[in-house]
N, C-alpha and C positions, 0 to 999 in steps of 0.2 A: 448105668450111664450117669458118671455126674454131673449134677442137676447145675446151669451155669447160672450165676446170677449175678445180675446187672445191678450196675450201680450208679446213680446220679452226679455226672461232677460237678462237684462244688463251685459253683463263680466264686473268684476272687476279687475280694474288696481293693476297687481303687482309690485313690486320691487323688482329686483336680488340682493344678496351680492355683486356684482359685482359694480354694481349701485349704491350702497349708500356707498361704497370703495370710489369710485369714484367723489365721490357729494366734498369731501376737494379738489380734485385737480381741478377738474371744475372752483370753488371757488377762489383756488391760480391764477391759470390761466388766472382770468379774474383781476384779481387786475393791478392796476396802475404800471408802472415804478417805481416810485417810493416809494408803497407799497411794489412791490417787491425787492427791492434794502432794505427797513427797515425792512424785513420780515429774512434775510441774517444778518444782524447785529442784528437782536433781537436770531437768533439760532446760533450765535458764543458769544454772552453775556452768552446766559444760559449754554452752551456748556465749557466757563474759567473758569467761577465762582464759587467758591468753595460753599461760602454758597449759599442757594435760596431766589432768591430776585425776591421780588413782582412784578405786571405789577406798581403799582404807584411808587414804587423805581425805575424800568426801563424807565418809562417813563420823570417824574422828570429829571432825570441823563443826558435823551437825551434829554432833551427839547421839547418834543413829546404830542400830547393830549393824553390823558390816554387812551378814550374811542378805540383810534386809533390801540395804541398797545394793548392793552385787545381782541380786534379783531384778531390780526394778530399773537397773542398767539394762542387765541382758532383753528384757523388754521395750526399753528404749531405744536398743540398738534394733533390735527387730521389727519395730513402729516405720523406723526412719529409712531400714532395707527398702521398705514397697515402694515400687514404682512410682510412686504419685508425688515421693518427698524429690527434691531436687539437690537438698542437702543428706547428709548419712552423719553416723555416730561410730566412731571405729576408737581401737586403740593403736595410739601411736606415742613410742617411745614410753611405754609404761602407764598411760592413762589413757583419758579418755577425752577426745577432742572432736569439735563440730566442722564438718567440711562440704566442700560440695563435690557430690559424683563424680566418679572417674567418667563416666559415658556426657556426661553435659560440660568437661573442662574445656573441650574447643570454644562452643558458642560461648561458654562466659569469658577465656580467654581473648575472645576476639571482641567483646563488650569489653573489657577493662583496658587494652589495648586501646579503643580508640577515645578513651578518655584520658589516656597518658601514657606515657613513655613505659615499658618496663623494665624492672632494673635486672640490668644480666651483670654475669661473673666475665671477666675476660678469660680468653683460654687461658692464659699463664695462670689464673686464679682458681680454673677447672682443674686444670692440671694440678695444681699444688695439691688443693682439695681432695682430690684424687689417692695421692699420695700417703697424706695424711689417715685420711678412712681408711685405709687398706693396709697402711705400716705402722696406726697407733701404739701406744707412743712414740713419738720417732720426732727427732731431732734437725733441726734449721740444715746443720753441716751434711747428713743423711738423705733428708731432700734435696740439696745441692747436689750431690751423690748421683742421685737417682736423674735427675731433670737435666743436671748439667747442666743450668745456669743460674745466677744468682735470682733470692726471692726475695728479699728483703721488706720490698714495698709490696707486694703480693700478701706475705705473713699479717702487716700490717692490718689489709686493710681486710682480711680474712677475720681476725681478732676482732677490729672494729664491728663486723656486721654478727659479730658473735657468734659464726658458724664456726671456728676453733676457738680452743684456750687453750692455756696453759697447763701441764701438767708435771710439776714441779723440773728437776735437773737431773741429766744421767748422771751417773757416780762413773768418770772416766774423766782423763784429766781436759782441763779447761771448764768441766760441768755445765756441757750446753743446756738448752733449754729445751724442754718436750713438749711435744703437742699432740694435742687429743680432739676429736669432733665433740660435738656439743647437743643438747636437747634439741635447740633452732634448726641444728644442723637435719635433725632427724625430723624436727616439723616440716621444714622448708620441702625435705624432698620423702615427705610421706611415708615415712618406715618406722615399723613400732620396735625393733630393735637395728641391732649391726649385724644382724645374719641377713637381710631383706637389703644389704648392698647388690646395686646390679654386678652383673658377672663384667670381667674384663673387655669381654665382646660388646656389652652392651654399654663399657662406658665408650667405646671406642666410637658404638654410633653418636656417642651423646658428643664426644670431640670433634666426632665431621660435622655435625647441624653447629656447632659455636663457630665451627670454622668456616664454614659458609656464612654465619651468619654475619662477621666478620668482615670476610669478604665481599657479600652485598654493601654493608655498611660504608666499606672503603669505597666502594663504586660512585655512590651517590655526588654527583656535582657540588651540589651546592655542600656538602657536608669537608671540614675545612678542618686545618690539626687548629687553628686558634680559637675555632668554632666550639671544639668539641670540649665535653667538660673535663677535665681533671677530676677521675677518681680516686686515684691513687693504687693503678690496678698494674699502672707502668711496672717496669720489674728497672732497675739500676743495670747499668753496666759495669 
């Protein structure tokens, strides 16, 4: 008869949220003086700087080995994950830029709202933008094409806020002029490249809330066409 023999199963080691919270600070912790002292000036760099700049632009700048601070990034990005920061450390459009939490935008939204106005795009402005994201490069005549109405003053004031430029003339006769989205364009609406464009669907909801919004706006009594300012978002007839 063979003889059967039992065996013990093994528990399997878990890990708490608590624990793998935990695992960035551990990490910082154990870093050098001196790590920790570059780790301080690499999160007041991303913290001034308006645009987002690379670990190799930051490192270059300080005269730093790259590998060093691409390190002490990745740990700073992991600091500012936890719950407790209100701000985050992401990359966007190729660097690395300071923002505040997708989960906390409403309430601070609703705090910067009631200390002023916020500055929106008008649909014609959404739409062009639209356009342009999605058929870079592509040409004044092409967007006319596409919209079927004239932009003129839309392009304009697109360029102004620096979410398009230019990018140089097609080679076809007349050699319009080409347009391309821009870094702003990518800070403004939170994408670290042009693959993290919303889908067609989803710019579609973004077109009904300006369209409402729009339309509340017009509703308002007291709000007046000599009242309201001149952006220069009108489109020419």
């Amino acid at each position: 008869m063979d003889e059967i023999i039992q065996t013990e199963s093994i528990p399997q080691e878990t890990v708490s949220a608590d624990e793998l919270l935990a695992e960035p600070a551990a990490e910082a912790a154990a870093l050098s003086i001196d790590d920790t002292q570059l780790k301080a000036v690499l999160e007041a760099i991303v913290y001034v700087t308006e645009d987002p700049l690379s670990a190799v632009q930051i490192a270059d700048a300080l005269g730093e080995p790259r590998d060093r601070v691409e390190k002490l990034l990745e740990i700073l990005v992991a600091e500012f994950d936890r719950p407790e920061h209100g701000v985050t450390i992401r990359e966007v459009a190729g660097g690395y830029k300071m923002g505040t939490k997708a989960e906390h935008h409403e309430r601070v939204r609703a705090f910067v709202k009631s200390l002023r106005s916020p500055l929106k795009l008008s649909l014609p402005a959404l739409e062009t933008l639209a356009v342009i994201a999605y058929k870079q490069p592509v040409t004044g005549p092409e967007i006319l094409e596409i919209r079927g109405v004239q932009g003129g003053g839309v392009l304009k004031t697109l360029l102004d806020r620096k979410l398009i430029a230019t990018a140089g003339r097609k080679n076809v006769i007349g050699k319009p002029m080409l347009y391309k989205t821009t870094k702003e364009f990518m800070m403004q609406f939170g994408l670290k490249d042009l693959s993290e464009l919303p889908t067609l669907k989803e710019f579609e909801d973004i077109r009904r809330l300006a369209v409402s919004d729009e339309t509340a706006s017009a509703a308002e009594p007291e709000q007046t066409a000599a009242a309201a300012p001149d952006d220069g978002t009108r489109e020419q007839d």
